[in-house]
C-alpha positions as MATLAB code, in Angstrom:
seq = 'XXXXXXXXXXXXXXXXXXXXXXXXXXXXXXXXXXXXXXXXXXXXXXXXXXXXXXXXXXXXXXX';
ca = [
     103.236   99.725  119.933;
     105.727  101.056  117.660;
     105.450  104.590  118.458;
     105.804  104.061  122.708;
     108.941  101.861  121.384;
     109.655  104.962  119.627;
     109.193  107.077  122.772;
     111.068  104.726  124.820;
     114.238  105.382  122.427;
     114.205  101.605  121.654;
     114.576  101.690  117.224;
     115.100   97.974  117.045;
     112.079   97.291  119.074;
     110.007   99.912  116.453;
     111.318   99.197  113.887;
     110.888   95.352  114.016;
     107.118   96.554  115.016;
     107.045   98.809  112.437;
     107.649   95.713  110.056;
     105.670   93.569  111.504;
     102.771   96.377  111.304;
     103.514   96.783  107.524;
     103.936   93.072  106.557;
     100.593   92.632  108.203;
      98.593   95.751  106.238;
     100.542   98.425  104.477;
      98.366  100.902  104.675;
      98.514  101.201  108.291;
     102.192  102.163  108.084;
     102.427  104.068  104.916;
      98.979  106.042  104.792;
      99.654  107.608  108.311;
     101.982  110.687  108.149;
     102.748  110.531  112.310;
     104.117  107.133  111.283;
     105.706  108.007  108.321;
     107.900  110.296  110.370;
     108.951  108.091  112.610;
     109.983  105.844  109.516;
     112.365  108.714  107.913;
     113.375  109.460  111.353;
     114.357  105.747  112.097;
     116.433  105.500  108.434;
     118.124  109.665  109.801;
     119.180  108.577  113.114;
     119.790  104.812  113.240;
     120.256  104.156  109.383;
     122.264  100.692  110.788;
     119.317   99.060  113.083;
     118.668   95.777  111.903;
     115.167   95.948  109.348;
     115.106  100.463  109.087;
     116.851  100.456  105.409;
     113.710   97.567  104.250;
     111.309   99.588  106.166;
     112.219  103.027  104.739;
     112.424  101.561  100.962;
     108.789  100.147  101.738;
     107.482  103.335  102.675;
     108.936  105.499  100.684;
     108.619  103.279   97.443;
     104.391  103.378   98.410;
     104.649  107.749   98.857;
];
């Protein structure tokens, strides 16, 4: 879901996904590069969205 939110241009929509998805199993958001990108992409472009700066430390702390 996150990445059509992502294609949509909609970053609070992924990125609330995108926590959601993590909170739920980890793995699913940190062990898939596609995702990954959209993660670093998120905290490049819309470093002020509501949930990208708790997202982006999750992430990239797990790397």
């Amino acid at each position: 879901m996150a990445r059509a939110r992502w294609a949509w241009q909609r970053p609070e929509q992924t990125a609330r996904a995108l926590l959601d998805a993590y909170r739920a199993n980890p793995g699913e958001v940190h062990d898939r590069p596609a995702i990954r990108r959209i993660v670093i992409e998120l905290a490049e472009r819309h470093p002020s969205t509501s949930g990208v700066r708790e997202l982006h430390t999750a992430v990239t702390r797990a790397i």
